[in-house]
C-alpha positions in Angstrom: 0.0 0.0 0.0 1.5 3.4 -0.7 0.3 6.1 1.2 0.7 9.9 0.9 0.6 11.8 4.3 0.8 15.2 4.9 1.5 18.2 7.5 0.4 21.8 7.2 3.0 22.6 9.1 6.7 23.1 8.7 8.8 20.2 9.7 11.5 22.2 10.7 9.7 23.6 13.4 8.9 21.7 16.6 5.4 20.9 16.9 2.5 18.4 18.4 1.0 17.8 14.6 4.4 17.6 13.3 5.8 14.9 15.5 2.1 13.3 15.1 3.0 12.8 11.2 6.6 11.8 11.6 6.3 9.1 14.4 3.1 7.7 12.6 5.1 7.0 9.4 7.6 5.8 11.3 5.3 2.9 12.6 3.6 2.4 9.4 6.3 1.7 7.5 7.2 -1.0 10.3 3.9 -2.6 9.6 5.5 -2.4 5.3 2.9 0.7 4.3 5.1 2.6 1.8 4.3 6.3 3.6 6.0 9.5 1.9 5.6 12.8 4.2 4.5 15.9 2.1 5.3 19.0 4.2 6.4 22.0 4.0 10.2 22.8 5.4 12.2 25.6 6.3 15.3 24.0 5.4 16.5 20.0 4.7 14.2 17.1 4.9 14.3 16.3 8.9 14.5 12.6 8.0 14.2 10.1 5.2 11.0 9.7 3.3 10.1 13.5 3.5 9.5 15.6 0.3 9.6 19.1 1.4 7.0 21.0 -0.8 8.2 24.7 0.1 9.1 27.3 3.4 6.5 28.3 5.4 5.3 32.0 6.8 4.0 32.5 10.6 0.0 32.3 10.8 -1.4 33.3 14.0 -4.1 30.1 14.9 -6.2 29.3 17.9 -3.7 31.0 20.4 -0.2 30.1 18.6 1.9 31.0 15.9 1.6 28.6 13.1 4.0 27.6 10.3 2.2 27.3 6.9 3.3 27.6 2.9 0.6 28.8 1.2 0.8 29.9 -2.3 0.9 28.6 -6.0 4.8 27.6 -5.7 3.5 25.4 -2.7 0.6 24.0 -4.8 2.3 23.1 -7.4 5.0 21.3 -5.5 2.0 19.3 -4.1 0.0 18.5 -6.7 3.3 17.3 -8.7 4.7 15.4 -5.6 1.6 13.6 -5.2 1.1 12.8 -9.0 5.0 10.8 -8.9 4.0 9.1 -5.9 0.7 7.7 -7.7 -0.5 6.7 -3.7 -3.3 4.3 -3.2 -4.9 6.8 -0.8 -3.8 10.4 1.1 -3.2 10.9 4.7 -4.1 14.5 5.4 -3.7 15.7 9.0 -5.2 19.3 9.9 -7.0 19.3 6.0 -8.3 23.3 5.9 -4.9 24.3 6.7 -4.1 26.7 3.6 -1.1 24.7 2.1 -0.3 21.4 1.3 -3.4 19.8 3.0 -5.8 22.0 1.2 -4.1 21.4 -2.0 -4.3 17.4 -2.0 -8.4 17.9 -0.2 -9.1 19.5 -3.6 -7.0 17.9 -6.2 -6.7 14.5 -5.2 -9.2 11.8 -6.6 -8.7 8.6 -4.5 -9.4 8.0 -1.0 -8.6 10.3 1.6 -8.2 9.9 5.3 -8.6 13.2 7.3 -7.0 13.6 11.1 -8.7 16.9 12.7 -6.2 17.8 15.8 -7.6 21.2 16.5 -10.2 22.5 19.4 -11.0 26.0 20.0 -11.7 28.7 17.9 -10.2 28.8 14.5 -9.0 31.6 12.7 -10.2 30.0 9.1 -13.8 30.2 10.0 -14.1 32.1 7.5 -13.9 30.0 5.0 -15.9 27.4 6.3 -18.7 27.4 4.4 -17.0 26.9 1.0 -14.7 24.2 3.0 -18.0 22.5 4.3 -18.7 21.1 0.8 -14.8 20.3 0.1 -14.8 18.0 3.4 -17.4 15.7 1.5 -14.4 14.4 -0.1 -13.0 13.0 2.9 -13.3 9.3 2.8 -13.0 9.0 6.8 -12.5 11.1 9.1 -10.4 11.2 12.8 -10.8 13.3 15.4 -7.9 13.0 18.3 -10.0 13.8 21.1 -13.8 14.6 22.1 -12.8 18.3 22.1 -11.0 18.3 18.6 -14.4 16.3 17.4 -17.0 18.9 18.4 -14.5 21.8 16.8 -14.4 19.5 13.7 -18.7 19.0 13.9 -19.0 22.5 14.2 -16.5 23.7 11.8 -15.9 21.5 8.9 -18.5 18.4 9.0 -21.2 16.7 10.6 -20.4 13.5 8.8 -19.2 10.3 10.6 -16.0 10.1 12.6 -13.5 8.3 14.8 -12.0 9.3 17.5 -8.5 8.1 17.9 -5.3 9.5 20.4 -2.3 10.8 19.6 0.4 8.6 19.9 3.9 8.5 21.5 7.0 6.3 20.5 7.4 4.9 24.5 10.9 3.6 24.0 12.5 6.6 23.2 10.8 8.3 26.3 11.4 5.8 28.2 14.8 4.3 27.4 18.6 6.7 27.2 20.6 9.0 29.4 19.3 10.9 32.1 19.9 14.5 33.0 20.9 14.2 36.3 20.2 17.6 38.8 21.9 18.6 42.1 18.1 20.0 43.5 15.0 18.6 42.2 13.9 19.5 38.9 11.0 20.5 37.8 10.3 20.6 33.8 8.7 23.1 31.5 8.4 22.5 27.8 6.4 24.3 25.2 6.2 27.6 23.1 6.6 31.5 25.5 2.8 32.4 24.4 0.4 32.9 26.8 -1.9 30.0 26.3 0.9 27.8 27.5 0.8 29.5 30.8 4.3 29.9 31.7 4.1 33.1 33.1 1.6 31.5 35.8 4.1 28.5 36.4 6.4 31.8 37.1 4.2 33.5 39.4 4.0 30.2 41.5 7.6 29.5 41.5 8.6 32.5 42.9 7.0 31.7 46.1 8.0 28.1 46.0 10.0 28.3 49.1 11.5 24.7 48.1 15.2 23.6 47.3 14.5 23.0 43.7 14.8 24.3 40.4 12.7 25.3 37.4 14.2 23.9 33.6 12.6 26.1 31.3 12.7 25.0 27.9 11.8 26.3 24.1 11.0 30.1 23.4 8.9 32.6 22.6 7.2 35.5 21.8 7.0 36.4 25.3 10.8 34.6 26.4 12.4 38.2 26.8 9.7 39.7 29.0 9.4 36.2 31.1 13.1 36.2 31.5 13.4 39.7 32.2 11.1 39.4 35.5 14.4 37.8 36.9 12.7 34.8 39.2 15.2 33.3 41.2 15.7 29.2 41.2 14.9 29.2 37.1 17.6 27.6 34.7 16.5 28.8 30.8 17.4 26.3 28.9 16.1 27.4 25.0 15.0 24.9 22.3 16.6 21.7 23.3 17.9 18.9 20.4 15.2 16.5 21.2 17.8 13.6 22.5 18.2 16.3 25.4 14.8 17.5 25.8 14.0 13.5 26.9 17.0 13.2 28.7 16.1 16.3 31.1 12.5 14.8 31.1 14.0 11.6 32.6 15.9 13.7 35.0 13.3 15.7 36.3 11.3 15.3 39.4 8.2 16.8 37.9 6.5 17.9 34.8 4.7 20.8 34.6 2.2 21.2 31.9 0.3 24.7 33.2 -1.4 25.4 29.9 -4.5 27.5 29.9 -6.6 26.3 27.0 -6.4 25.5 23.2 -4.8 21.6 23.7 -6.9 19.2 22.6 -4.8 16.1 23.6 -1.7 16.1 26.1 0.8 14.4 24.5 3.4 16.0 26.2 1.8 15.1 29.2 2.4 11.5 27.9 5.7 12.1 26.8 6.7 12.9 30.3 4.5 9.7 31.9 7.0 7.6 29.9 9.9 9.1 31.1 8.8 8.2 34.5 8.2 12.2 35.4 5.5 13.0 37.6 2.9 15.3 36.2 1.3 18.7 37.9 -1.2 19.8 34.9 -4.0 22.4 34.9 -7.2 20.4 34.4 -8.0 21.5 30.8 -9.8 18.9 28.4 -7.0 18.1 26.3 -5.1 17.0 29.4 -8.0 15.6 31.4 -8.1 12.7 27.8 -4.8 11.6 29.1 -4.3 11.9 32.6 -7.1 11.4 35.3 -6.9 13.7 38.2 -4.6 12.1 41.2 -4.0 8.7 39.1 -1.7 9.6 36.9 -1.2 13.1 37.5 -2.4 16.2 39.6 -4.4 18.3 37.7 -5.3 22.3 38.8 -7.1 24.5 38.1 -6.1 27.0 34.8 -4.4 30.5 35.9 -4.3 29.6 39.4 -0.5 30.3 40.4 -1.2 29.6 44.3 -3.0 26.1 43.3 0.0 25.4 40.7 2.2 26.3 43.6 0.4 24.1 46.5 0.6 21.4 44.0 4.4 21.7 43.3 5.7 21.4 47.0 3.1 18.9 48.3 5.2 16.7 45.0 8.5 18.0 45.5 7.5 17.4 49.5 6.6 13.7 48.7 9.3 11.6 47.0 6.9 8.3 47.8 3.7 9.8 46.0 6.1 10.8 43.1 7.1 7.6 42.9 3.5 6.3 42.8 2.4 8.9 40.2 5.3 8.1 37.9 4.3 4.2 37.5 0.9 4.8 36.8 1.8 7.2 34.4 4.2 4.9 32.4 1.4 2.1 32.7 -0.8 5.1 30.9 1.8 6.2 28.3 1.8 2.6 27.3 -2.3 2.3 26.7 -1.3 5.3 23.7 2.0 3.7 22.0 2.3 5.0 18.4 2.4 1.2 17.5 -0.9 0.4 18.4 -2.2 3.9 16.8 -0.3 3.0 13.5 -2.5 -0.4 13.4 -5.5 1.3 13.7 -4.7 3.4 11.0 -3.8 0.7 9.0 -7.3 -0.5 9.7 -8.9 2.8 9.1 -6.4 2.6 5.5 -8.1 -0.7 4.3 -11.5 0.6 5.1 -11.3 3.8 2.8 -9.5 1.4 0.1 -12.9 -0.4 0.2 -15.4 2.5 0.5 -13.4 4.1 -2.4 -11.2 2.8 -4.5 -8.3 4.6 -6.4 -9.7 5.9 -10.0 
């Protein structure tokens, strides 16, 4: 089976959907599905079996900066990438993304399989009733999480869907070198922007009043206002090569995920589970689909630095109950291996093979 899968989104960048489409191809190839990544790139291919289809521009969407290609150069690219491959059936992940994705939507004549990750409020509604009638194409559709199906309902389709996680490749979470810390570590990592919530996870921390320090990792728009608040007991860190972002994550004594909205699944909150890092999370839905409050993680409320804070040192306080946290968590990150999501896929492949075949 050859299979066509695309991101909107640049591969160069660091990103949830990005490592969504690499990891999955990954898997799929294991099970002998011949998968070539369209994407766009802001420089080489990150890996083999990539076709990079042209740089991206910055797009603000649902609370984050976005990296998309638009653009004839981009659709051309596309359209001629896809025609080489001849694929049994396209892979689209995030399919009104302007781009790539909305290229092969429109131009492609086989089966297509559509993975909606998005929940919140789009900036593209305003296309959405012209895009309403180009979804019919869409052969089947998946939704990652309950939250990312009503956005897709209300946005794009009322059709049928299926709801399937995001997946995480355990091993490499779970297996390598550890970061090791002189104080107890706790662990940020995601964008500076304020949905993310880091500048609450600062607020807490300086009042933490615990022998312990904050790894801040990644950037921002907001990274030189954050760092210029000077709070003490906080180690900046910047965008970390990924085999030293996991090795920090197995070194630290807690995650903290203390996002305020706009995630429709935590699979960061997994990532961490698998490196055996106990989790302090606000209780947002996206999170709350992976981690059930005081099982495998503490969840708080969003915005709330004294909570966050409260949480924090009753952990840091507990080395027993951070023990107990971290092997339920890595008995969770297991239930959501990218292995058993590439089968189901593979399933979900067949069926649109069935319902409609190649021209």
């Amino acid at each position: 089976m050859r299979v066509v899968m695309v991101s909107p989104y640049s591969l160069s960048r660091p990103g949830g959907v990005q490592k969504q489409v690499l990891g999955l191809a990954r898997e799929l190839r294991r099970l002998d599905v011949d998968v070539r990544v369209l994407a766009p790139c802001d420089g080489p291919p990150p890996e083999p079996g990539v076709t990079c289809v042209g740089p991206t521009v910055e797009w603000d969407s649902n609370g984050s900066i976005a990296p998309i290609s638009p653009g004839r150069a981009t659709a051309r690219r596309t359209a001629e990438a896809i025609r080489a491959v001849e694929p049994h059936l396209v892979h689209l992940h995030e399919p009104a993304v302007p781009g790539p994705c909305l290229t092969a939507l429109i131009g492609f004549a086989g089966p297509i399989v559509a993975t909606f990750h998005a929940s919140g409020e789009l900036l593209h509604q305003w296309s959405r009733p012209a895009l309403r009638t180009i979804m019919n194409r869409v052969t089947c559709r998946v939704a990652v999480s309950e939250s990312a199906l009503a956005t897709a309902r209300a946005n794009w389709s009322d059709g049928d869907y299926v709801v399937l996680w995001n997946g995480i490749e355990v091993e490499q979470w779970a297996r390598g070198p550890v970061t090791p810390s002189d104080r107890p570590a706790v662990f940020f990592v995601g964008r500076h922007e304020p949905r993310k919530g880091l500048s609450v996870l600062l607020d807490a921390w300086r009042g933490i009043d615990r022998e312990a320090t904050l790894w801040v990792a990644s950037d921002g728009p907001q990274t030189a206002a954050l760092r210029g608040r000077r709070v003490p007991g906080v180690e900046w860190l910047g965008r970390l090569p990924e085999a030293e972002l996991r090795a920090r994550m197995r070194g630290a004594a807690v995650f903290c995920a203390p996002s305020l909205g706009g995630e429709s699944f935590g699979v960061v909150l997994l990532e961490a589970m698998a490196a055996g890092a106990p989790v302090v999370a606000s209780e947002i839905d996206g999170y709350r689909n992976v981690a059930r409050p005081g099982v495998e993680a503490v969840l708080v409320p969003p915005g709330d630095p004294v909570a966050l804070r409260d949480a924090l040192r009753a952990l840091l306080d507990q080395p027993d109950r951070r023990a107990a946290l971290a092997a339920r968590g890595r008995a969770r990150a297991e239930e959501f291996s990218m292995a058993r999501l590439a089968a189901r896929y593979l399933e979900l492949y067949e069926r649109a093979l069935v319902a409609a075949p190649r021209p």
